[in-house]
Steps between C-alpha positions, in 0.01 A plus 500: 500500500587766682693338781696319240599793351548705841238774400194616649225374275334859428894485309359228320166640324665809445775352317167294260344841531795609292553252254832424665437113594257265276140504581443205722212244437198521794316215629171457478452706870680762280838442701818550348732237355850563469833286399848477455493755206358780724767427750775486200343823396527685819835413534570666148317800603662557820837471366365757234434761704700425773739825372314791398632672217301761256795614291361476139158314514697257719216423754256507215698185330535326740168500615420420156702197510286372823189548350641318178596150681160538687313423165792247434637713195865395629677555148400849521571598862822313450561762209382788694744416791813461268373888395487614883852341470573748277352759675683448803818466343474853298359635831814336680696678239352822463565539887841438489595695227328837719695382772863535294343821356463635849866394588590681159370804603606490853828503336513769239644824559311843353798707346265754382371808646232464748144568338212613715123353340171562504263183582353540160871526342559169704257349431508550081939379559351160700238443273249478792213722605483737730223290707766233509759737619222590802406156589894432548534798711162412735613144525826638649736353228668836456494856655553797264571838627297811470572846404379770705199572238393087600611364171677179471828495355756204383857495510711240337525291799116487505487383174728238557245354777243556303683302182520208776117494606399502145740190396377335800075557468587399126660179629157445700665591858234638754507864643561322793832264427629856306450720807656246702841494271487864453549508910691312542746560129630838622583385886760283299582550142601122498185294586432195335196657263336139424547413877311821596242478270416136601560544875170664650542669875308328791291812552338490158163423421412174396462581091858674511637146674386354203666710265827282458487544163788312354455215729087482472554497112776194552287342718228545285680304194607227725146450575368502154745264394370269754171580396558330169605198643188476703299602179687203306432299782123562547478460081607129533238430761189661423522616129354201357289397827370078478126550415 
């Protein structure tokens, strides 16, 4: 089964061990039988979680939907897929939309006085908390000057980067992808936002090279879309087995 598939067979019982493939039938010795609907079903999981996304339960779902088809309830995985549809779409959307926000604050121009803040005062104006405001600092997504007592302050321009990381981490983006546009934004006021966002450096760990966002959650719909037609597919052949 396993060479069939192109696994290694501990692959195999850990995918049973999870409910993710149908529990086989076993000899009399106590061996293992498998058929064509494991193979059909490992070839719906793989495509599954081929991209991993975790934006909104997204993961979750679609693991859902696997174990779903396993126990042949195809009308409802089919159902839960169109919903991770969904979910990828509104994810698609929602990441866009920060995207156009960042250009549209890249773009305005502060006519008013410059304001020093406080952290707290920032923090109450974003509608974030002050822990948030620290973890964007540690992860090196902004740096905020200090007075000469060691408190932070804000000026407008701060807030401004700081109105960009918030429309981004609500959009989903990682700390990572941000930090990367937010080095690369102010080298050249006219970088492609969406292209930067989606385009991790070569010298990144291996979780921030999977943080194309834009493109995972594309991918991700493409895939699910197959999905159904696999799920429609295996429905027809083994949904009302021959006794």
């Amino acid at each position: 089964m396993a060479k069939i598939i192109g696994i290694h067979p501990n692959t195999v019982r850990k995918y049973e061990e999870w409910q993710l493939i149908p529990k086989p039938l076993r000899k009399s010795n106590g061996y293992r039988v498998y058929g064509d609907i494991h193979i059909d079903q490992f070839r719906l999981a793989r495509i599954a979680f081929q991209i991993e996304v975790i934006q909104s339960g997204m993961r979750r779902t679609i693991t859902q939907v696997v174990k779903l088809s396993a126990v042949r309830k195809y009308d409802e995985a089919i159902d839960l897929t169109k919903k991770y549809i969904e979910i990828a779409e509104n994810e698609i959307a929602y990441a866009t939309e920060a995207a156009h926000i960042v250009n549209t604050l890249l773009e305005s121009t502060n006519h008013e006085a410059e304001t020093i803040m406080k952290r707290k005062e920032v923090s109450e104006a974003l509608g974030i908390t002050m822990d948030t405001l620290r973890n964007w600092e540690m992860n090196g997504l902004i740096s905020i000057k200090r007075k000469e007592n060691g408190y932070r302050v804000y000026n407008q321009e701060d807030l401004k980067q700081l109105k960009i990381i918030r429309s981004l981490r609500t959009a989903n983006y990682s700390l990572s992808s941000i930090k990367r546009m937010m080095s690369v934004l102010y080298q050249d006021e006219n970088t492609d936002i969406i292209n930067v966002l989606n385009t991790p450096t070569a010298d990144e760990d291996i979780i921030s090279t999977c943080d194309k966002l834009i493109v995972s959650l594309n991918t991700a719909k493409e895939n699910a879309k197959k999905i159904i037609d696999i799920l429609n597919e295996m429905k027809s052949k083994y949904d009302n087995p021959p006794l």
